[in-house]
N, C-alpha and C positions, 0 to 999 in steps of 0.2 A: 145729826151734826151738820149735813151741808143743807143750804139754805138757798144760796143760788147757784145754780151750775149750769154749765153750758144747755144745750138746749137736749143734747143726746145722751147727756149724763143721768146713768143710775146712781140713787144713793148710796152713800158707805153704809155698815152698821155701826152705830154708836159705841166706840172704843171705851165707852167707858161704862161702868157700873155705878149704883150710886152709894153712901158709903154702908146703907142698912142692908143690903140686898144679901140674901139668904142663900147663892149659888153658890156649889162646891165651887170652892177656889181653889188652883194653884200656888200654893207659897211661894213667893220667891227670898228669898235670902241674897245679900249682897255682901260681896267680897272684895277686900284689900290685898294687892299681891303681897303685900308683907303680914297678913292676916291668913295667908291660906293651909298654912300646916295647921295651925289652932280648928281651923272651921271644918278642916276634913276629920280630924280628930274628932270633931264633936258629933260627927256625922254617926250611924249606924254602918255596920261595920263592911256591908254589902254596898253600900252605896256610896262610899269612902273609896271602897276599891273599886268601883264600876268610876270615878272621879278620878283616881290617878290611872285604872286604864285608858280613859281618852283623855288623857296629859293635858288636862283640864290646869290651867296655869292663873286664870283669875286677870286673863289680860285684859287689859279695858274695852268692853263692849262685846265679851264672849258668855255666850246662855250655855247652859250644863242643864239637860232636861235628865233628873234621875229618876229610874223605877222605885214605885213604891210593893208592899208588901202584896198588892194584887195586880201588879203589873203593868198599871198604868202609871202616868207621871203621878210622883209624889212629894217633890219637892226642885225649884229653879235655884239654880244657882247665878247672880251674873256677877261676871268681872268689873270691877275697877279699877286695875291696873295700879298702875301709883300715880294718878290724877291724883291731885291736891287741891286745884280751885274748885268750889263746892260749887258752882254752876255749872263749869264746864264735866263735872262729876254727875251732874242731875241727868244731863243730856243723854248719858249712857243708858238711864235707863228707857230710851227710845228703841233700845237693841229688841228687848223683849216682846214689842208688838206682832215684830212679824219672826220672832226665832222661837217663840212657843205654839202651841198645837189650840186651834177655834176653842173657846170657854172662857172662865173665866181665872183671874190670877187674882192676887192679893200678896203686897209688901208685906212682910215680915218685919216687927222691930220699929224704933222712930227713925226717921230720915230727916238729913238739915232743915231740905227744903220741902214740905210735899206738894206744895202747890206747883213748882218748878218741875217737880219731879214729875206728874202729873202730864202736864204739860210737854212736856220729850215723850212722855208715851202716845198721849196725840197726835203729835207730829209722827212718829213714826210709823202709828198705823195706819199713813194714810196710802190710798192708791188710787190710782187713775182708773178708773174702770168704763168711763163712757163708751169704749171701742171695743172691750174684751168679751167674751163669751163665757170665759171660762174662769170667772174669778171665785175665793171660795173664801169664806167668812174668816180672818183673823181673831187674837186671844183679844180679850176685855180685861181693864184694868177694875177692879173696885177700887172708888176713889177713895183714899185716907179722911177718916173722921177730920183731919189737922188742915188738910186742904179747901182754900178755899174753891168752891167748887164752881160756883158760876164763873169766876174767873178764869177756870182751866178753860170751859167748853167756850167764851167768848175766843178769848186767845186765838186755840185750837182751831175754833170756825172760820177766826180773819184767815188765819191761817190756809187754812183747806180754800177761800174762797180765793186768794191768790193764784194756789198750784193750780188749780184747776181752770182758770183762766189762761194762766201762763202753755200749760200742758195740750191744749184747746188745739188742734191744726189751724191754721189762718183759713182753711175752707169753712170753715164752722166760726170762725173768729176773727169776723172782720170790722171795720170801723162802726160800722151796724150791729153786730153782734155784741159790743163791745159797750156801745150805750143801751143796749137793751137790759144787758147782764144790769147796769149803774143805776137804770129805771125799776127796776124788780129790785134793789135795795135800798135804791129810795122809798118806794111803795113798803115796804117790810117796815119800816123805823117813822112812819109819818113824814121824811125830808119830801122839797120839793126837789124836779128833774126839769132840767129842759135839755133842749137838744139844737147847735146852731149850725146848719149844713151847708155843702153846696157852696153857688156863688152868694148867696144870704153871710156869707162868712166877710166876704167884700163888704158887704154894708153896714155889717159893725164893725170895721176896723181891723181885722185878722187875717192879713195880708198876706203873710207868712206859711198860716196853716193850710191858708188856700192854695200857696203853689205849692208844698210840698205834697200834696194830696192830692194836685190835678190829673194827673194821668191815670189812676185808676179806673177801674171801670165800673159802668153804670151799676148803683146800690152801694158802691166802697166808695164813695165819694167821702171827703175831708167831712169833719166836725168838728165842734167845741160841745162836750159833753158838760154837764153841770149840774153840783145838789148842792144842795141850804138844807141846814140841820139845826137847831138849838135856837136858844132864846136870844133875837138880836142887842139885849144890851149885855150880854157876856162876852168876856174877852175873845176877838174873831182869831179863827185857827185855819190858815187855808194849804191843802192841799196840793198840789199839783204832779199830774202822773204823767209822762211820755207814754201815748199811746197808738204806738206804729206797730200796726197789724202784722205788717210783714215791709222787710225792709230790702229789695233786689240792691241796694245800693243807687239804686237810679242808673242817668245817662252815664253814669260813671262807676258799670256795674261789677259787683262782687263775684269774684269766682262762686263755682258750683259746693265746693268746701265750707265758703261762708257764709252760703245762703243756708245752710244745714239747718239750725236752728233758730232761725232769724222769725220765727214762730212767736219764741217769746221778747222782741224787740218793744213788746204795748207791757214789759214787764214792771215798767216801772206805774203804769194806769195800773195794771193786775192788784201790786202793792198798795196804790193812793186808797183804790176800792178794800182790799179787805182789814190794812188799819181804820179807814172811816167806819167799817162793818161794828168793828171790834169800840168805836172811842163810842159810837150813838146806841149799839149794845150796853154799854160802861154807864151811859146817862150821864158822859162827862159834863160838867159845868161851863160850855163852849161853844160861840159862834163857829158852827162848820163849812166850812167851803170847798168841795172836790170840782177841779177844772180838770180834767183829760182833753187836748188837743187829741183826737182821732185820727188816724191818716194811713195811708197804703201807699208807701215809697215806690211806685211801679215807670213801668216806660211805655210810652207812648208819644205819641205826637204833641200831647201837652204836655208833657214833661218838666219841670225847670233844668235851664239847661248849667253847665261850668261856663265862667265869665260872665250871664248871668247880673244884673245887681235889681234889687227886691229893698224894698221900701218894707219896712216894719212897723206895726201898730204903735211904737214908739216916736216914730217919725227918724229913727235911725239906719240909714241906709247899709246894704249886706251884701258884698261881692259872693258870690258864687265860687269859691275855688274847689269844692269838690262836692258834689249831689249827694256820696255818703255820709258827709257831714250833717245830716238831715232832722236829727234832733233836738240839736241847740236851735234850729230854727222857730219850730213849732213850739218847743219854750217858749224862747224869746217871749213870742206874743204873749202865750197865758202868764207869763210871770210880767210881763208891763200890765197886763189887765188885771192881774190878781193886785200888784201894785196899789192902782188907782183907789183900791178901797183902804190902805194902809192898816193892813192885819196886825195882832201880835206879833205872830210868828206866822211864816211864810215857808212851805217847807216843799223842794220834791224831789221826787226820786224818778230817776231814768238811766235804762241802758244803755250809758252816753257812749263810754270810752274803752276798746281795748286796752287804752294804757293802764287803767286801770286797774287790770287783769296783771299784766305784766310785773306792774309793781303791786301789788297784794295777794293777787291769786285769785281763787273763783269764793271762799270762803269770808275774805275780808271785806267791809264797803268802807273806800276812801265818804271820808265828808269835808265840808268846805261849809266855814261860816268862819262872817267879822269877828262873832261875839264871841269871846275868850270863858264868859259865866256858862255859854249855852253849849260851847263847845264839852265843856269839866261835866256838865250836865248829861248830854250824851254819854261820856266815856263812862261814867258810872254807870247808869244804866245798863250800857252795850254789856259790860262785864257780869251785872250782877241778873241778867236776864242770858246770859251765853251767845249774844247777838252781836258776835263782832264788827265795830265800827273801828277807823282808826283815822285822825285829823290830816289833814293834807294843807298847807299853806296857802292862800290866797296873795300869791306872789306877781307884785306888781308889776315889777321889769318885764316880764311877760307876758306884758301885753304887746310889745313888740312882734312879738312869734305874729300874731293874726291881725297887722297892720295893714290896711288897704293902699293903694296909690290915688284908685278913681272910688273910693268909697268907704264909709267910719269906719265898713272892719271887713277883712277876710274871713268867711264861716270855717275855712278847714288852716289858713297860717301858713307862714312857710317851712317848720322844721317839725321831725318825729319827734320832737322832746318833750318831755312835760306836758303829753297832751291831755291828761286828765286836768291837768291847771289849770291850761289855757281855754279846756271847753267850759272849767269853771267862772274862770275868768272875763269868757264871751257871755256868760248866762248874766252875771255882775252886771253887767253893763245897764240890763230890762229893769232891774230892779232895783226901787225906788230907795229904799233902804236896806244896803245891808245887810246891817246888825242886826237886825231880824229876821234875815234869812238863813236856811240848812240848805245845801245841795249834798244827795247823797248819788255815788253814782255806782248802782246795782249790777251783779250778773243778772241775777234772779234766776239763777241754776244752781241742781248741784251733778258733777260729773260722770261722781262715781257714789252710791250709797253708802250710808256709814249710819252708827247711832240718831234718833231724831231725823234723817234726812234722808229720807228718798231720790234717787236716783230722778232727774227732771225739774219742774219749776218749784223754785223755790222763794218762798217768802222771806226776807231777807229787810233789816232795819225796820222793822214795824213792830217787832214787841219790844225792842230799845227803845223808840220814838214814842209808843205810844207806854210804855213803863216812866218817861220819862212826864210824859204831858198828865198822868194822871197822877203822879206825885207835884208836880205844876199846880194844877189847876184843883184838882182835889177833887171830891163826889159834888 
């Protein structure tokens, strides 16, 4: 399953089984809490009562491993609770990867979805293991005759190839690190790679990426990372990932509490790479273009300083009012460069905003786009893949918030409000059109573990975006 991974990383075992495969399986049977007196009923008559002894209730996302006649597991039970929506229902069965014993399983009975379904057991069986010593093999699903199967393991892979990026410490995952991972899946799918560093960043016009990235030190220097993928007269699709290694906040630094997982700040790069993995896996019918601005928000003597004003590859000028403000900078540029070729669709994702958090939480990803068709497009999607997105307003009056006096704009504004808008709002500004543009803005974490979702980096808007673009553009 993993393809590229950091440089220290061992591989998973392949969570999946294919659907002919002849190993003893564990059945799992799935349950409705208004369904579970009937199912224990149906049960043998030992194992029914070994069920209501551990007050086995059918809650959403609880495993019930019962004995069978020789004492090993003989049959799973998992909850579904009283989930209703049939994706956010599939998710559940993510529970099972890691709450039953190393071998193999196998659903019981037809389920809505099983490619969906499929797909939450991927995801949940994955882990980090590059640092561990002591990891020990997870169950295997056999995949449902009914499932489409290459499509679960693409998914699955973009998937994995995010967390693991995301999960990466910045000492293993730096702005170098970060175009090597992007060079190794270029090379895997035929795309071409280049890489634009340094002050070389000055002399094509990327102004921006270059001072947010000056202070780091020698090898973490700034970049524009880059791949080309597909047949140039097909409609162009371009990427664009925030790729900040590590983000101290700058001269305007973050307490020690915020720096905590400021690891995965390149989370939104993480995400541009494993849906690009997943769309040139697909053999989508699409001009590809991934831009990751690279960069290591550090302090030093080069530093950019606050007050501060930086000229942008746009030719539009940027007060400095806060160094943490540091992502919509490095945009800025790739979304005016991404611009200039005038894509279909122009789309990225970056861990722009706490407000973000604030008002949606770590689970939801606000979006922002003109297009009212593209927007309806997402939202299906997001729903019928359990990849919650939810639209956010491109609300004009607020452009006042990040008004300059001595320059076109303030990068951090002057008021706490609405600042996922107005970071929207400043990114608007680079881009040439648009109506063709998505901004999604990511945790790419999850907090706490739950069904489908590991505890650490998470892939987040990428099998909504990319469920979307391949009903789009088609095979």
């Amino acid at each position: 399953m993993r393809h590229v991974t950091p440089k220290s990383a061992r591989p998973l075992p392949d969570p999946f089984l294919d659907p002919d495969s002849t190993a003893p399986a564990i059945p799992v049977r799935a349950i409705v809490r208004g369904g579970l007196d009937a199912a224990l009923a149906a049960l043998p008559a030992a194992q029914a009562d070994y069920a209501r002894a551990l007050d086995f209730r059918a809650s959403a996302g609880a495993v019930l491993a019962l004995p069978g006649s020789d004492g090993r597991v003989g049959l799973a039970l998992l909850g579904l609770g009283d989930t209703v929506d049939p994706a956010q229902q599939a998710m559940l069965y993510g529970a099972l990867a890691t709450a039953l014993p190393a071998g193999a399983c196998r659903l019981e009975g037809p389920v809505a979805d099983p490619t969906l379904v499929s797909i939450a057991f991927g995801l949940g069986a994955y882990r980090f293991t590059a640092y561990r010593t002591d990891d020990k093999p997870g169950a295997q699903l056999v995949l449902p005759r009914e499932a489409d199967v290459p499509e679960v393991r693409r998914v699955v892979s973009g998937a994995w190839l995010a967390r693991d990026l995301i999960n990466t410490p910045a000492n293993d995952m730096g702005p170098a690190e970060l175009a090597e991972a992007a060079r190794a899946l270029a090379a895997k799918h035929g795309a071409t790679f280049s890489v634009t560093e340094g002050d070389a960043l000055l002399s094509v016009n990327l102004p921006l990426i270059h001072a947010v990235g000056a202070a780091a030190a020698p090898g973490r220097g700034p970049r524009l990372i880059e791949i080309g993928w597909g047949d140039p007269s097909r409609p162009r699709v371009t990427l664009v990932g925030k790729g900040v290694a590590f983000d101290t906040g700058g001269l305007d630094i973050k307490t020690s509490a915020s720096m905590l997982l400021m690891k995965k700040d390149m989370g939104g790069a993480a995400n541009a790479l494993g849906l690009a993995a997943t769309i040139m896996d697909a053999g989508l019918p699409v001009r590809l273009r991934v831009l990751i601005p690279a960069v290591e928000n550090a302090i030093s003597g080069a530093a950019f300083r606050p007050g501060d004003i930086l000229r942008s590859r746009k030719g539009l000028s940027v007060e400095i009012g806060n160094t943490d403000a540091e992502g919509r900078l490095i945009l800025a540029d790739a979304l005016a460069l991404a611009s200039e070729e005038a894509p279909e669709l122009l789309i990225d994702l970056a861990t722009l905003t706490g407000a973000a958090r604030v008002a949606l939480g770590p689970d939801i990803v606000p979006f922002f786009t003109a297009d009212d068709s593209l927007a309806a497009e997402i939202g299906r999607h997001a729903a019928a893949t359990a990849d919650p997105l939810w639209r956010l307003p491109l609300w004009e009056p607020y452009t006042r918030l990040f008004e300059s006096k001595v320059a076109d704009f303030n990068n951090a504004g002057s008021s706490s409000f609405a600042g996922a808008i107005t970071a929207a709002l400043f990114l608007s500004r680079f881009v040439a059109d648009t109506s063709r543009w998505l901004h999604a803005d990511i945790f790419a974490w999850t907090p706490t573990a739950r069904p489908a979702k590991p505890e650490g980096g998470e892939a987040q808007a990428i099998r909504a975006i990319y469920a979307m673009l391949r009903a789009r553009y088609g095979r």
